[in-house]
VEXDREN-2710 file (C-alpha; in Angstrom, 1 decimal):
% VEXDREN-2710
k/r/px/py/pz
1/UNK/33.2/-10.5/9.6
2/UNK/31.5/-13.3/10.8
3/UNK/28.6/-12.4/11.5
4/UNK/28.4/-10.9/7.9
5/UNK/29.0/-14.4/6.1
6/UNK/25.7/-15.8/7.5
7/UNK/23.2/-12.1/8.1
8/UNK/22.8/-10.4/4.8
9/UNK/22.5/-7.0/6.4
10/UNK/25.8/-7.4/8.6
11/UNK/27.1/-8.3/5.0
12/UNK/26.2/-5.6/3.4
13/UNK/26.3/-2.8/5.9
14/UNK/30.2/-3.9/5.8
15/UNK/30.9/-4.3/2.3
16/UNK/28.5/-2.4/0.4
17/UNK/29.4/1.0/-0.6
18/UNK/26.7/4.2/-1.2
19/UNK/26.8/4.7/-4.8
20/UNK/26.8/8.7/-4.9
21/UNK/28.9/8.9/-1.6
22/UNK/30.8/6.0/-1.0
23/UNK/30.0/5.9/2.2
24/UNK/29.0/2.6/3.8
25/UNK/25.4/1.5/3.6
26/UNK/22.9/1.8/6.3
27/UNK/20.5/-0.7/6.0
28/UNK/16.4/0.4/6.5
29/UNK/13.9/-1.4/7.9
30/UNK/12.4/-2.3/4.6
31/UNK/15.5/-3.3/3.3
32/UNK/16.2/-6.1/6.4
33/UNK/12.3/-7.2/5.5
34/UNK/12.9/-7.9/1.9
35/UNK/15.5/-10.0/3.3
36/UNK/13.4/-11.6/5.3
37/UNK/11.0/-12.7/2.6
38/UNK/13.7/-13.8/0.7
39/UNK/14.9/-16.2/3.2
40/UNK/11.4/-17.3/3.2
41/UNK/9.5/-17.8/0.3
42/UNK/11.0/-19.2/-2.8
43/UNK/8.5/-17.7/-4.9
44/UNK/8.1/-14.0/-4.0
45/UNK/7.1/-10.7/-5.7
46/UNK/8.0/-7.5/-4.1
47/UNK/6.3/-4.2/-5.5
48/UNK/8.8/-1.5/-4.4
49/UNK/8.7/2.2/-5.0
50/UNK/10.9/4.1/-6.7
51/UNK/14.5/4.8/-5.3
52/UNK/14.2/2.1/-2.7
53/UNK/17.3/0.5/-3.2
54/UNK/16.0/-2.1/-5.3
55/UNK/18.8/-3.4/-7.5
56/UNK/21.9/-2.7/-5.4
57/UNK/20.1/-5.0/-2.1
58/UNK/18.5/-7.4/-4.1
59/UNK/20.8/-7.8/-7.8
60/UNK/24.0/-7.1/-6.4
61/UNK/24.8/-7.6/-2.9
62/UNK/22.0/-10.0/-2.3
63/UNK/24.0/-12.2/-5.4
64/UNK/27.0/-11.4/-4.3
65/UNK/26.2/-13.0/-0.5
66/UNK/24.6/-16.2/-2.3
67/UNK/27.7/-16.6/-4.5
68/UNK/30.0/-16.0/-1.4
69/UNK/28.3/-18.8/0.8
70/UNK/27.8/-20.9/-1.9
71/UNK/29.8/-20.7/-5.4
72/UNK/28.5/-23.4/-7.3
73/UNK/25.4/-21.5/-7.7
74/UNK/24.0/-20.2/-11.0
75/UNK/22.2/-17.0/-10.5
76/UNK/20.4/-15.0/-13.4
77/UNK/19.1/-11.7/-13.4
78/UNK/16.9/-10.4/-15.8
79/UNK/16.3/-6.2/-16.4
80/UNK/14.4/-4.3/-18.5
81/UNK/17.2/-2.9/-20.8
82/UNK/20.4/-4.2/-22.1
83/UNK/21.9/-1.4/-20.8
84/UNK/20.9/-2.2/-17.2
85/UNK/21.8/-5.3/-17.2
86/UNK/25.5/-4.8/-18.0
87/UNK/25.2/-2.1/-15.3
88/UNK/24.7/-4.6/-12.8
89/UNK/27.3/-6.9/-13.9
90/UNK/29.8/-4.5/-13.9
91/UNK/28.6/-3.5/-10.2
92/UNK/29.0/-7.0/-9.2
93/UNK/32.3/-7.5/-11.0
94/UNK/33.7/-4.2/-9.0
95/UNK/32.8/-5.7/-5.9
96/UNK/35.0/-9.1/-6.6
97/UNK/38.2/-7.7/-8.3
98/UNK/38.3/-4.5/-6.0
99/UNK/36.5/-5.0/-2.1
100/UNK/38.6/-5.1/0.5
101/UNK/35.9/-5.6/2.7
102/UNK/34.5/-8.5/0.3
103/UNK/37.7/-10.7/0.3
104/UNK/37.8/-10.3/3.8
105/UNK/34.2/-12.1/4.0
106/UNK/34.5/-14.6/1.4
107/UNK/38.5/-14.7/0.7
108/UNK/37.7/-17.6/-1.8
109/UNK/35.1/-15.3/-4.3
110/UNK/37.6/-15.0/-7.0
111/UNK/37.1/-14.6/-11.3
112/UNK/37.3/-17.1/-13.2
113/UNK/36.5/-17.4/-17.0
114/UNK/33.8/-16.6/-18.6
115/UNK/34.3/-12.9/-16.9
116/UNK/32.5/-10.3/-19.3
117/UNK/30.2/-7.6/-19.4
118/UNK/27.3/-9.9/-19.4
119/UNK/28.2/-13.0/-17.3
120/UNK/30.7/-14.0/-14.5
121/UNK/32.0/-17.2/-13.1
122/UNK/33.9/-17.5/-9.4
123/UNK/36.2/-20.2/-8.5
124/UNK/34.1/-23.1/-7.3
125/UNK/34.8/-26.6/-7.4
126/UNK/34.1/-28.9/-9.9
127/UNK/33.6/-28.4/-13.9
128/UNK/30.3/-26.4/-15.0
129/UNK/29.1/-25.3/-18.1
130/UNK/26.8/-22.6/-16.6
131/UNK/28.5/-19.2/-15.3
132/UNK/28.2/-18.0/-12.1
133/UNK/26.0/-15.2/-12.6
134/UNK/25.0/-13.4/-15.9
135/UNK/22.4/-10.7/-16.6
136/UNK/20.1/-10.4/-19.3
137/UNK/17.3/-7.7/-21.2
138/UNK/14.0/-9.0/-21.6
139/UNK/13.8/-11.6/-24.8
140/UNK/17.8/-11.5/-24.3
141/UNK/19.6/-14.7/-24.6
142/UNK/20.6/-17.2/-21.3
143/UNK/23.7/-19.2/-21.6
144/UNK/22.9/-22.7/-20.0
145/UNK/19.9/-25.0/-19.0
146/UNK/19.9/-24.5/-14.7
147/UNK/19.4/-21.3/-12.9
148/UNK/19.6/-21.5/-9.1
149/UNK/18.5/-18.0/-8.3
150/UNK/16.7/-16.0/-10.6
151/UNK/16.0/-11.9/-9.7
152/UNK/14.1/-10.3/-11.9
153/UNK/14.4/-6.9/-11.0
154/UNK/12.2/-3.9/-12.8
155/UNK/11.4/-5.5/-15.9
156/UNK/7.9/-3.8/-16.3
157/UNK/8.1/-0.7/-18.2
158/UNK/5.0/1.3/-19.8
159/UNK/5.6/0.2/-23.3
160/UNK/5.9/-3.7/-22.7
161/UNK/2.4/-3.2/-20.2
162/UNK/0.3/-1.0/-22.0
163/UNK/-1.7/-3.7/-24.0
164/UNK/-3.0/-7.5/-23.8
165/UNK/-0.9/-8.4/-26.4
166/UNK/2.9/-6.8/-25.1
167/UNK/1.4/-8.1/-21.7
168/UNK/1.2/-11.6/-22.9
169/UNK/4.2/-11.6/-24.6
170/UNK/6.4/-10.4/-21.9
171/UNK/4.4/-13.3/-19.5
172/UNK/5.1/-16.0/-22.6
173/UNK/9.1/-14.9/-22.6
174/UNK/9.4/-14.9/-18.7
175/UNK/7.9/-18.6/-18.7
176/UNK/9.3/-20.0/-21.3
177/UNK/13.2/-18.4/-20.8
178/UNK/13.4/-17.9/-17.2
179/UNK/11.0/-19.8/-15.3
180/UNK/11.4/-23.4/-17.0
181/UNK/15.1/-23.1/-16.1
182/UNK/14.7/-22.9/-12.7
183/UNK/16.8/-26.1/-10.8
184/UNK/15.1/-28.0/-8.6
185/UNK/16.2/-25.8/-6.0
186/UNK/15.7/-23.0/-7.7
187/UNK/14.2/-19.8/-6.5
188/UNK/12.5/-16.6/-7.6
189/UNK/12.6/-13.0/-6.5
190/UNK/10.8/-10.5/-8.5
191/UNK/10.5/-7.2/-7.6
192/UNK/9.6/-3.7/-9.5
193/UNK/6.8/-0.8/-9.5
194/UNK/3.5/-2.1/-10.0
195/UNK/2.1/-1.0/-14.0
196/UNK/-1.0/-3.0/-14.8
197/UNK/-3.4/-4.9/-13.0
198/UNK/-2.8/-7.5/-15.6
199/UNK/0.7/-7.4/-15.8
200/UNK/3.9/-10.0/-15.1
201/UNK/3.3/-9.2/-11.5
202/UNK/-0.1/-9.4/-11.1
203/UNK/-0.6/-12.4/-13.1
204/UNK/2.1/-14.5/-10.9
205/UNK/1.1/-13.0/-7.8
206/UNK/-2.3/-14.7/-8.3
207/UNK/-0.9/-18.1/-8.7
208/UNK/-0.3/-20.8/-5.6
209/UNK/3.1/-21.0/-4.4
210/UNK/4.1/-16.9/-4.9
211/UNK/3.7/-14.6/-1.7
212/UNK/3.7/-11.4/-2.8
213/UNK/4.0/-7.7/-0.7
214/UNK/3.8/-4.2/-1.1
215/UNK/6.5/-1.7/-0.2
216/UNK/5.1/2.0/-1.2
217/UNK/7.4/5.0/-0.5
218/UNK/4.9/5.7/2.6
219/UNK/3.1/2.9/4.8
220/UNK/-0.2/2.6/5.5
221/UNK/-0.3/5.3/8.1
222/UNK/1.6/7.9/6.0
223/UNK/4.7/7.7/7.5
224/UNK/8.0/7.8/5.2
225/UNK/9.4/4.1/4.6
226/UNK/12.5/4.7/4.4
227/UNK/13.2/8.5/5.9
228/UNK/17.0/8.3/5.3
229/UNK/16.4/8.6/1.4
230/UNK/12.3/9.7/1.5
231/UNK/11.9/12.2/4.0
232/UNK/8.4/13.7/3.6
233/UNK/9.8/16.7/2.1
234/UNK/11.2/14.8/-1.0
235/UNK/8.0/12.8/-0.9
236/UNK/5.9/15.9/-1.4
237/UNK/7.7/17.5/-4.0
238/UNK/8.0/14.2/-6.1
239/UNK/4.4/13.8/-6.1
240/UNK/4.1/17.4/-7.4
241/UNK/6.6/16.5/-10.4
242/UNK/4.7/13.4/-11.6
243/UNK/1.3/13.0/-12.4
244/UNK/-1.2/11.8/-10.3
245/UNK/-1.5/8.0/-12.3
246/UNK/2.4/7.9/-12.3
247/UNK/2.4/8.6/-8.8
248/UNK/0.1/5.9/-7.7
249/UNK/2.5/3.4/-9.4
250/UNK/5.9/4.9/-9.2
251/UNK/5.3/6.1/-5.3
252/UNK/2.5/3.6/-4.3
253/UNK/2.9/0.9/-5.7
254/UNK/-0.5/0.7/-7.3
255/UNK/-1.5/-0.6/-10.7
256/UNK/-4.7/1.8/-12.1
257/UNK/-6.3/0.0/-15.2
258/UNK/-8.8/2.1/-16.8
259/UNK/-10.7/-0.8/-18.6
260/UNK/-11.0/-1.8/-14.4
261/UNK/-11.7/1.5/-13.0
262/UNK/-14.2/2.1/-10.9
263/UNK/-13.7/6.3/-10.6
264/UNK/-11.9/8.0/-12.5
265/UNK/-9.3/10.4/-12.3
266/UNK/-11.4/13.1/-13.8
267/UNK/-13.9/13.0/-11.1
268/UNK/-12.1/12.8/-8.2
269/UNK/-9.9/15.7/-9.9
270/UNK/-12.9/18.0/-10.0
271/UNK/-13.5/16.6/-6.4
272/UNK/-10.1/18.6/-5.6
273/UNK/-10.7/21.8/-7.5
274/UNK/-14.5/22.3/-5.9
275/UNK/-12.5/21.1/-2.4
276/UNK/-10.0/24.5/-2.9
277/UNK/-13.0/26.8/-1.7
278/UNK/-13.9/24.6/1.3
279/UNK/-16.3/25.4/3.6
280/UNK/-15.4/27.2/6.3
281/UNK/-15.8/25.9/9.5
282/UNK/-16.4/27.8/13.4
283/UNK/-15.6/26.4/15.9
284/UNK/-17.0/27.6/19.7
285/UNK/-16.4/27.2/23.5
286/UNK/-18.3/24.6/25.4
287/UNK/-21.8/22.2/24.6
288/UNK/-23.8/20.7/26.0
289/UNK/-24.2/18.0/23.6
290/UNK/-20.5/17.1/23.8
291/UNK/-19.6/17.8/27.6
292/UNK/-16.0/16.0/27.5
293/UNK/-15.2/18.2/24.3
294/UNK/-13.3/21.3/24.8
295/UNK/-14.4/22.7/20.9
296/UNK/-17.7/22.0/19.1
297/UNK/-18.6/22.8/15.5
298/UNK/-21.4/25.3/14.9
299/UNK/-23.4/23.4/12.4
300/UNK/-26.6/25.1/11.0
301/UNK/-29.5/23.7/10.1
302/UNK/-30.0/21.9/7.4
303/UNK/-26.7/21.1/7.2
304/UNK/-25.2/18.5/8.9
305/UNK/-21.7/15.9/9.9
306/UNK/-21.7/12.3/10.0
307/UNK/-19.0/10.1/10.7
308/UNK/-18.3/6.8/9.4
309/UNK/-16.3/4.1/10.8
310/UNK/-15.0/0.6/9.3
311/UNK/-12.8/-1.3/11.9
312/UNK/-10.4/-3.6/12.3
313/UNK/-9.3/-4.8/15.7
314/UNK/-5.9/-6.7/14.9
315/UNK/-2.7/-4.8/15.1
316/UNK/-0.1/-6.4/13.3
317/UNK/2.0/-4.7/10.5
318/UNK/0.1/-6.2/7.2
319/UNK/-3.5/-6.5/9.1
320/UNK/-6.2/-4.0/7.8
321/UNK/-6.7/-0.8/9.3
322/UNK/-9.1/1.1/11.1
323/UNK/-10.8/4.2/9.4
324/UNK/-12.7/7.1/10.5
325/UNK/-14.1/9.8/8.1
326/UNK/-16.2/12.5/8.8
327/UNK/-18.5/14.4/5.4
328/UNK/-20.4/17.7/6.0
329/UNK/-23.6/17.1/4.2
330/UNK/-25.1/20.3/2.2
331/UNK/-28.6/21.7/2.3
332/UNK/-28.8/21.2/-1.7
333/UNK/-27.4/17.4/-1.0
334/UNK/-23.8/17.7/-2.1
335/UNK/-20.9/16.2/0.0
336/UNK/-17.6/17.3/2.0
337/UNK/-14.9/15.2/2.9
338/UNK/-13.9/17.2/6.3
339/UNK/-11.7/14.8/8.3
340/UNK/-10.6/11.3/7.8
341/UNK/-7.6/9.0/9.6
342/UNK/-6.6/5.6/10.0
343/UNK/-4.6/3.2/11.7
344/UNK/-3.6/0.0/13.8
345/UNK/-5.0/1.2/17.3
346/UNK/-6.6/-0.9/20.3
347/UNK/-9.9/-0.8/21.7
348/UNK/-9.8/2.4/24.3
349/UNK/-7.5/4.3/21.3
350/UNK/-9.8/3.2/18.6
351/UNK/-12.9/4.5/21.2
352/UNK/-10.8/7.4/22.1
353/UNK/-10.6/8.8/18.3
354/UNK/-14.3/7.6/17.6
355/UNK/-15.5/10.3/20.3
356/UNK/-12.7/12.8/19.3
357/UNK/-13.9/13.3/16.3
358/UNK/-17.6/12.9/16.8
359/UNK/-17.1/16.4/19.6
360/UNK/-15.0/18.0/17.6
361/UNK/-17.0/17.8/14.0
362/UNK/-20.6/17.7/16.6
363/UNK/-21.4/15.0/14.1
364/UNK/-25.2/14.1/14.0
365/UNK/-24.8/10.5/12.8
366/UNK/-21.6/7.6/13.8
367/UNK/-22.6/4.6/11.3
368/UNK/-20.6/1.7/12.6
369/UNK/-21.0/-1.9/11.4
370/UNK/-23.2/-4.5/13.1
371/UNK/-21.5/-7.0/12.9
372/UNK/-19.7/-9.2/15.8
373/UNK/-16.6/-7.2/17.5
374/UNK/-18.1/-3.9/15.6
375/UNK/-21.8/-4.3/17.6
376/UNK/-19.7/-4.6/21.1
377/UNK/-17.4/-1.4/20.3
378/UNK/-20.9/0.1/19.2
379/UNK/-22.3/-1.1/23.1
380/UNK/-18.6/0.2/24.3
381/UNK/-19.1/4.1/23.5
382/UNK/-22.9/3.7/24.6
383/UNK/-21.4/2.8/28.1
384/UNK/-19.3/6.1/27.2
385/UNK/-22.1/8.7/26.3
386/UNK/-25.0/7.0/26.0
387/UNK/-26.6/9.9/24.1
388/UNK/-24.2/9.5/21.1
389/UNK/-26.1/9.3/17.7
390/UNK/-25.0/5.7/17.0
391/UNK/-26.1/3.8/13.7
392/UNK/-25.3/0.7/12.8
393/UNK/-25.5/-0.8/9.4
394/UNK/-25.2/-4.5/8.4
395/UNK/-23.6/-5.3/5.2
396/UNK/-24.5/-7.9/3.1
397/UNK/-24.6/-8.6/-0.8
398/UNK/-26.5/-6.8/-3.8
399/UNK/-26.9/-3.0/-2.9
400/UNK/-25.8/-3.4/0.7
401/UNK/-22.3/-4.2/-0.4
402/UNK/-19.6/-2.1/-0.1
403/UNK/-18.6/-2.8/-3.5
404/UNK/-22.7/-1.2/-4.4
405/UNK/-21.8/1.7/-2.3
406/UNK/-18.6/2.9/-3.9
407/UNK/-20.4/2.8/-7.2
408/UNK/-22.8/5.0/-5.5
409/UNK/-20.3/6.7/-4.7
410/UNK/-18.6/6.9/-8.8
411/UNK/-22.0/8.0/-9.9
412/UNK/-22.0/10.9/-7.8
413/UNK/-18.9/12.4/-7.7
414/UNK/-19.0/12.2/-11.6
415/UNK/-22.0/14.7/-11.4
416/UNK/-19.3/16.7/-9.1
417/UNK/-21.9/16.2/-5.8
418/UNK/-18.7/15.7/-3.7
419/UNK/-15.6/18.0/-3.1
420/UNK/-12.4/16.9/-0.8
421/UNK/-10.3/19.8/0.7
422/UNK/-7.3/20.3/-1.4
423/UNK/-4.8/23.0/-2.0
424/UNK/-3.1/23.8/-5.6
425/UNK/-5.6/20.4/-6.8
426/UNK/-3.8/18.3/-4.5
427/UNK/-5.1/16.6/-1.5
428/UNK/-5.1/19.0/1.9
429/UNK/-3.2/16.8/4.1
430/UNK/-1.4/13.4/4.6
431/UNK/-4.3/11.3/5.4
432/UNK/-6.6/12.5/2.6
433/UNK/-3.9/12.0/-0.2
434/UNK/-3.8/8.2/1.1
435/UNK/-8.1/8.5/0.7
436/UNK/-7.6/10.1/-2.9
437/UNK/-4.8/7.0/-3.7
438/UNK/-7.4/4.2/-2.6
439/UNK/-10.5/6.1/-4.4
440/UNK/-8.5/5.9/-7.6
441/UNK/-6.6/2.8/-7.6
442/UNK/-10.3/0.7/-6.5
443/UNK/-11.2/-1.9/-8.6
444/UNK/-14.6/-4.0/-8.0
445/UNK/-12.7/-7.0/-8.3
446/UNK/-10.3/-5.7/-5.5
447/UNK/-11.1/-5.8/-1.8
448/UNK/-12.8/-2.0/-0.6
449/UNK/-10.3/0.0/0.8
450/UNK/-10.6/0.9/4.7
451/UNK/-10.5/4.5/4.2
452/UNK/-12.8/3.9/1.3
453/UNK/-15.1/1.3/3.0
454/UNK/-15.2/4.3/6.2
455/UNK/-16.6/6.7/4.0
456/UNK/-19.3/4.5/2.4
457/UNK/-20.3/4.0/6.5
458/UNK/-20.3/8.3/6.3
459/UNK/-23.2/7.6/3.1
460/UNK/-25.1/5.4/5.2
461/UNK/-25.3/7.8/7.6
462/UNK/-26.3/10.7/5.5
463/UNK/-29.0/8.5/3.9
464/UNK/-30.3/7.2/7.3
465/UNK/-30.5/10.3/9.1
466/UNK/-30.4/11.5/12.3
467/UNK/-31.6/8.1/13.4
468/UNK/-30.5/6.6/16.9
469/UNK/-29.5/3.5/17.9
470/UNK/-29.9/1.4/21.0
471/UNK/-26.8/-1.1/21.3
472/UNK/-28.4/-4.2/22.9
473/UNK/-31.8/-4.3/25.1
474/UNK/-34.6/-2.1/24.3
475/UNK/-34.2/1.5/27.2
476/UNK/-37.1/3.4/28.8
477/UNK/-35.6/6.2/27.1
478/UNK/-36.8/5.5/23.9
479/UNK/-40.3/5.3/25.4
480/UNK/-41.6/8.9/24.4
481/UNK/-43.7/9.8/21.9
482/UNK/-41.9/10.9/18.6
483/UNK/-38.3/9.8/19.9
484/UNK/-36.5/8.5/16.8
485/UNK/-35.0/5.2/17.4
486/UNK/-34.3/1.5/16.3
487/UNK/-32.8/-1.8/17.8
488/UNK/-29.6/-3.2/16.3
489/UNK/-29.0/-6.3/17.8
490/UNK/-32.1/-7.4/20.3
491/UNK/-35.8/-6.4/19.8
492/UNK/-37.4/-4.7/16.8
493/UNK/-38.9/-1.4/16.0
END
């Protein structure tokens, strides 16, 4: 009991209660981070997925821990229907007059009056005009001129985002009700599926002071985020229920504006249907191109596998990630998304995955960029096989932007020039769902994806080639007549 008046998840783990089966809850990881941001930041935004727990961690027993350390708070929460509103009132009510567990924490958390279905006030010292904690609908009314700790929890909806107009009006009514309330010590949670990239959210998020985080039902590797309520198998069949759009907001936490899109759902749809009658690909024993490879792909003439490969060398949980992606280049020119992964992995894993994929896919092309700690991994695998078909590319502005290459990239999968393997329309695996999510929710005023950025490496690459590339000082091996070859970082051509 102690140790639950002064650690939220102690708290709750002993007094909250499962909704469905009573049973005490078991905090998850993400729910002991959102905690951790809010002991942090007094101006954060949390997009959340779906069934995550929001409103019974953050609205209720989050409030009801606040209230129980400190009474003479004024806490207001603010939902996107009456309705759920008085839901959480009630909830937070129950907990009061009828927890055991509760009184034992904070014996002194008692009613007082007002005590209604849409604000509550505890025992606390002093007089005050304000009540303890009372919920409100979005352009409902708020009883007094302080709020201490203000939780706005899912108050985006479809309707109130789905123009300019109910955009700005929802911002106008959250500034001018809610956030010129706020006490001098007043802080601000807000936390809800992402809708619009010019929403509520958004819109704050942008502005200095807010921190804002995303929780999707899956992180960035594809592993479930919280597996006790999301195990992959409810994960997989909620995606087949909604649509692909609602999925990307409801399950991933990702706003997709059309008036911002960069490729649309169409096109990367008929990317999916041409990807259900995939190529097939042979595999056989042994090669000498690829000695340390146990299989090599039997790739005929003029066809042809490149890999691409953006990277990132830091390892910690919100750092970018590293991305691999291999495409099988047709004779007539069109494009197939064979293989692509990412994650957090150090130098001799990253190396180790480079050359995995490169023997197993007998890729004819690795486009890698030139640039600082990417030209020393390049020099790296050279040490490894020095005859691996290294190219490396240096990025810059104009059309040697990323950004240039993924409209490349729009332009031809709306002529259908690329299929990605897919079964029923829907992405074949794991790792090319997350590829499909970052395709569609890309924006040009949005940072390139990895996995997105890895397979505008794979373009260069096809472009380019079967071009080879000397990492460092100019080799005698490149001395014979008719050997292709250029120098990335010392020397010229």
């Amino acid at each position: 009991m102690a140790l639950a008046r002064s650690d939220v998840n102690a708290f709750i783990e002993y007094v909250m209660r499962d909704e469905e089966t009573g049973e005490p809850v078991k905090q998850g990881e993400v729910h002991r981070t959102w905690h951790a941001l809010l002991d942090r930041h007094s101006r954060l935004i949390c997009w959340a997925s779906i069934a995550l727990g929001k409103t019974q961690q953050i609205s209720v027993a989050r409030t009801l821990w606040e209230l129980g350390k400190d009474p003479s708070l004024r806490v207001v929460i603010a939902s996107n229907a009456e309705k759920q509103a008085e839901k959480i009132i009630r909830s937070i009510a129950a907990y009061i007059e009828r927890s055991k567990e509760l009184r034992e924490v904070f014996p002194h958390l008692k009613p007082s009056v007002p005590w209604n279905q849409s604000m509550l006030t505890v025992e606390r010292t002093g007089i005050a005009k304000d009540p303890s904690c009372q919920a409100t609908s979005i352009h409902g009314n708020i009883l007094g001129a302080r709020t201490d700790l203000l939780i706005l929890d899912d108050v985006l909806d479809y309707e109130n985002c789905r123009t300019p107009l109910q955009r700005e009006d929802l911002i106008g009514w959250v500034h001018n009700a809610l956030l010129g309330r706020l006490s001098s010590r007043g802080r601000v949670v807000v936390i809800g599926v992402a809708q619009n990239k010019e929403d509520l959210m958004h819109v704050l998020a942008a502005r200095p002071l807010w921190r804002a985080f995303r929780f999707a039902v899956e992180d960035n590797q594809g592993n479930p985020r919280w597996p006790a309520a999301w195990p992959r198998e409810r994960i997989e069949k909620m995606r087949k229920t909604l649509s692909p759009a609602e999925g990307w907001r409801q399950l991933d936490c990702i706003a997709k504006s059309d008036e911002h899109a960069c490729i649309e759902e169409e096109w990367v749809q008929t990317a999916l249907r041409i990807g259900e009658k995939f190529t097939p690909l042979t595999f056989h024993r042994g090669s000498s191109i690829a000695p340390a490879g146990p299989c090599l792909l039997i790739i005929p003439r003029p066809w042809r596998t490149v890999l691409g490969v953006d990277l990132a060398f830091s390892q910690k949980a919100r750092s970018a990630l590293s991305a691999i992606t291999c495409v099988l280049c047709h004779p007539d020119g069109k494009k197939e998304i064979v293989a692509t992964e990412a994650g957090r992995w150090h130098g001799p894993t990253l190396m180790s995955r480079i050359l995995s994929m490169h023997r197993r896919f007998n890729t004819s092309g690795i486009v890698i960029e030139a640039n600082q700690g990417q030209a020393l991994l390049g020099a790296w695998l050279k040490t490894v096989d020095e005859r691996l078909p290294l190219i490396p590319y240096v990025t810059g502005s104009g059309m040697k932007s990323l950004q240039a290459r993924v409209e490349q990239l729009a332009g031809e999968m709306a002529h259908g020039q690329w299929s990605i393997p897919s079964i029923d329309g829907r992405a074949r695996d794991s790792e090319t769902a997350l590829l499909v999510r970052d395709l569609l929710s890309y924006s040009p005023r949005d940072h390139v994806p990895d996995r997105v950025a890895a397979l505008c490496m794979a373009m260069v690459g096809i472009e380019q080639g079967e071009r080879k590339a000397e990492w460092g000082r100019l080799s005698d091996r490149y001395s014979a007549p008719g050997t292709p070859w250029f120098i990335s970082r010392e020397g010229s051509a």
